[in-house]
C-alpha positions in Angstrom: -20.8 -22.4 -2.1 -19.8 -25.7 -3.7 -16.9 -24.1 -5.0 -15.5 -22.5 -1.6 -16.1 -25.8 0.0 -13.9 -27.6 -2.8 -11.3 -24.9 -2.5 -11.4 -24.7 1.0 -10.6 -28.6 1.0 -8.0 -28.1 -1.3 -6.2 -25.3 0.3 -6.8 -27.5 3.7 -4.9 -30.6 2.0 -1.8 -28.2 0.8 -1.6 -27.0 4.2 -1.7 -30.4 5.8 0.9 -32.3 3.3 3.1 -29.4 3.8 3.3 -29.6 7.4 3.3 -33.5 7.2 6.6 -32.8 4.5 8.4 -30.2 5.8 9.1 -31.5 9.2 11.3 -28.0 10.3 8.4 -25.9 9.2 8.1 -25.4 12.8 11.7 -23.4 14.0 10.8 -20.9 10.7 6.7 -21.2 10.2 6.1 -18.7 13.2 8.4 -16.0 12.3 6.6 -16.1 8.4 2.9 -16.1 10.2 4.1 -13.2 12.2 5.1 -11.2 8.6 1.4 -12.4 7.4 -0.1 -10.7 9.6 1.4 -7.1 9.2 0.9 -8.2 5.6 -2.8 -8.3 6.5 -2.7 -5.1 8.5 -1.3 -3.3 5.7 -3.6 -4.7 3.1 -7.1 -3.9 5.0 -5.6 -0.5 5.6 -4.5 0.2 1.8 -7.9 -1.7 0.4 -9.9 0.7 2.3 -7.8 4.1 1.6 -7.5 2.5 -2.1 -11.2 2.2 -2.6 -12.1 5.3 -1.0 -9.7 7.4 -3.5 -11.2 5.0 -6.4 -14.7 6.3 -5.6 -14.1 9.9 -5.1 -11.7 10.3 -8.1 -13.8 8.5 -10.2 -16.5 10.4 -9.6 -14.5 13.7 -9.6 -12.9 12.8 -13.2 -16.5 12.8 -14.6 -17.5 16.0 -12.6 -19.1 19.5 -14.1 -16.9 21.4 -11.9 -13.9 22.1 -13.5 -11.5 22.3 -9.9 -12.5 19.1 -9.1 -12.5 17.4 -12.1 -8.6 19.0 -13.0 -7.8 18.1 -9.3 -9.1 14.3 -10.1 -7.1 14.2 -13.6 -3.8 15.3 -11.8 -3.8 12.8 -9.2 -5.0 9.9 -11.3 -2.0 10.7 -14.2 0.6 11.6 -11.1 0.3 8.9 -9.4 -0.7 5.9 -12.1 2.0 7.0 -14.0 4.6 6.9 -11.2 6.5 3.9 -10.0 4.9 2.3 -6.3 8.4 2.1 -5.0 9.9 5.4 -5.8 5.8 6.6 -4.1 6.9 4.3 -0.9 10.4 6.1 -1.1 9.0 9.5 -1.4 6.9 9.0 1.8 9.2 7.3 4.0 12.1 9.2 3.1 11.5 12.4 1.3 8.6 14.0 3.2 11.0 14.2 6.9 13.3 16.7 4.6 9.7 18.8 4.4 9.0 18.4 8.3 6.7 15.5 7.5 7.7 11.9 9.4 5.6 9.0 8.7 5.9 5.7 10.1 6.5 2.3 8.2 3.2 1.1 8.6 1.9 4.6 7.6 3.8 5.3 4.6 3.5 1.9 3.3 -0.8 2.2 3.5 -0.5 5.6 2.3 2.0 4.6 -0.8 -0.1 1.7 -2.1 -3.2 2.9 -1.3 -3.1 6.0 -3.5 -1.1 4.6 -6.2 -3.8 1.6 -6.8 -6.7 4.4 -6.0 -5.9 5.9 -9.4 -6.0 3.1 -11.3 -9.1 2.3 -9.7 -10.9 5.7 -10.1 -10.5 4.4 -13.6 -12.1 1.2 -13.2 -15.2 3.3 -11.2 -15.0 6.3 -14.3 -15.6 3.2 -16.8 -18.1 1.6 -14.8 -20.1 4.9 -14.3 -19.5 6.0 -18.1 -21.1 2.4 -18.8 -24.5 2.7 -17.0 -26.9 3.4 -19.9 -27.6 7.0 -20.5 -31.6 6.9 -20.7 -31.2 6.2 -17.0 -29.8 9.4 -16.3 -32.0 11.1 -18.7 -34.8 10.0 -17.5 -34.4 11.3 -13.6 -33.5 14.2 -15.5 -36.7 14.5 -16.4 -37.9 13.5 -13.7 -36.1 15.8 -11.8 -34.5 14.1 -9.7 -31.8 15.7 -7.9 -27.6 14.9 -9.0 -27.1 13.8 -5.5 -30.1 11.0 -6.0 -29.4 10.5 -9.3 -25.7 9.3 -8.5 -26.6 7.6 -5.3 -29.9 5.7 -6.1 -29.7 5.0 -10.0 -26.2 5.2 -11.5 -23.8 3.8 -9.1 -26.1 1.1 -7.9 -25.8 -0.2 -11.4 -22.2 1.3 -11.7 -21.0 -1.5 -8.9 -22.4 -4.2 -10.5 -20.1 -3.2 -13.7 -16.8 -2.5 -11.5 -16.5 -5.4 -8.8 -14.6 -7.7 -11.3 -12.3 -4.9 -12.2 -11.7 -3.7 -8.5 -11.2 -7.4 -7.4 -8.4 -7.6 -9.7 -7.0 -4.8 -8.5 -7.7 -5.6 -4.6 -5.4 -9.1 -5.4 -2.7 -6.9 -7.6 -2.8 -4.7 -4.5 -2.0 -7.3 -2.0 0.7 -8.6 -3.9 2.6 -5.1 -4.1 2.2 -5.3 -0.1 5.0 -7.4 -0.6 7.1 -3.7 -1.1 6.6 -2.4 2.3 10.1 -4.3 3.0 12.1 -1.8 1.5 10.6 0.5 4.4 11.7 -1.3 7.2 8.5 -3.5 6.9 8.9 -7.3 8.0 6.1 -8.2 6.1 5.6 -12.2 4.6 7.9 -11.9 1.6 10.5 -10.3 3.9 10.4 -12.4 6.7 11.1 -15.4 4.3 13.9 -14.0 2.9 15.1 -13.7 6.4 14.3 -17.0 7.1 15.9 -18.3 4.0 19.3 -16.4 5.0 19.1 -18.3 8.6 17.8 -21.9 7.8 18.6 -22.1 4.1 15.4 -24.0 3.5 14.5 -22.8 0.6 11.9 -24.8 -0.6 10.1 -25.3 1.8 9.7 -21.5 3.3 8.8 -20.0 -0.5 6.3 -22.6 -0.7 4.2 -21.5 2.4 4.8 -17.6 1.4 3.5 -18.4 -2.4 0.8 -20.1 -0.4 0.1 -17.8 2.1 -0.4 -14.8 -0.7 -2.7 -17.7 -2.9 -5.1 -18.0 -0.1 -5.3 -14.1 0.4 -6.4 -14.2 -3.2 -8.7 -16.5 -2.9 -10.6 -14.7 0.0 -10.8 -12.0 -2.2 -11.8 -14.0 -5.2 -14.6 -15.5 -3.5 -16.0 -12.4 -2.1 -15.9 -10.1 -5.5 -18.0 -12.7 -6.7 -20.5 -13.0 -4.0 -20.6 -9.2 -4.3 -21.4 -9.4 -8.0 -23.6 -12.2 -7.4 -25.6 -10.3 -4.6 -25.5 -6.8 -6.7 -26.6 -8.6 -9.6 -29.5 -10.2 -7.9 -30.8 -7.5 -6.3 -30.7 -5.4 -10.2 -32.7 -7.5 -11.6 -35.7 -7.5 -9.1 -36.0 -3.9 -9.3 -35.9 -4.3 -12.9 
């Protein structure tokens, strides 16, 4: 908590000194806060379809049944191995020519979400793979059913093993938000540019946007590591 608090001061003082040095913050700050926000919109949306597809596809590349496991494989290779922007062009603009019209906001959630959902079912494969295999043997013998034995003992521990990887990802995954411009999108990044094309202040309006994305990281930082903290914690009493 001492480390929030000293953080939280810090990002308090940058915020202050910039609006005690940038006295026009004012005719383009609301216009950038406005983009922040759809930037948030889009990144709870995405985060939450990302780590859906990270749990089931990482669970369905190490699955008996071939279908699914096959199905799992071909998403994670399609669409980790497939540029974001050409996935956030192929949504917004491709799909209407196969009778299928998606709005900005939903073709941008729906383009980052799966792309960093299959490099996340890898983070969520590794994490499961990594769980020690006398676990799994033993509610084997004990026979414990697949559905209890994946719920109750192996992806308990399996989180504890992925939240540092799947933080990374979350704050790589905000930072891509900053694509969503090129469908029509007035997120952060692109309402600074617009900004920057009307008050030519350009400084000053890059600053607050580099800041604006730094705090976002931060929040999720802070609360990966409380998660690990709290996952770790409560591992080691049952053990």
């Amino acid at each position: 908590m001492n480390r929030i608090a000293i953080v939280s001061a810090l990002i308090a003082f940058l915020v202050g000194m910039t609006f005690a040095t940038f006295s026009e913050m004012r005719v383009f700050l609301p216009a950038i806060l406005k983009g922040a926000v759809v930037t948030v919109q889009v990144s709870i949306l995405s985060i939450a379809l990302f780590l859906f597809m990270s749990v089931i596809s990482g669970i369905g590349r190490l699955s008996a049944n071939r279908p699914i496991r096959w199905a799992s494989i071909f998403y994670i290779e399609v669409f980790r191995g497939t540029s974001l922007l050409v996935i956030l062009f192929w949504m917004f603009f491709v799909m209407p020519e196969f009778g299928v019209t998606l709005s900005p906001m939903v073709a941008g959630v729906t383009a980052i979400g799966l792309n960093f959902g299959a490099y996340g079912a890898e983070v969520v494969r590794g994490a499961i793979a990594a769980v020690p295999k006398g676990q799994t043997e033993a509610t084997i013998a004990l026979n414990m059913a697949p559905y209890k034995r994946l719920t109750r003992i192996v992806l308990p521990q399996a989180i504890a093993i992925m939240i540092p990887g799947m933080s990374n990802l979350t704050i790589e995954l905000i930072k891509a938000t900053a694509l969503v411009s090129a469908v029509t999108l007035v997120d952060i990044t692109y309402a600074a540019v617009q900004q920057n094309q009307l008050h030519y202040r350009t400084v000053e309006i890059f600053f607050i946007t580099m800041l604006l994305y730094y705090v976002f990281a931060q929040f999720v930082r802070f609360g990966g590591e409380a998660l690990e903290e709290h996952y770790t914690r409560h591992l080691s009493k049952r053990v």
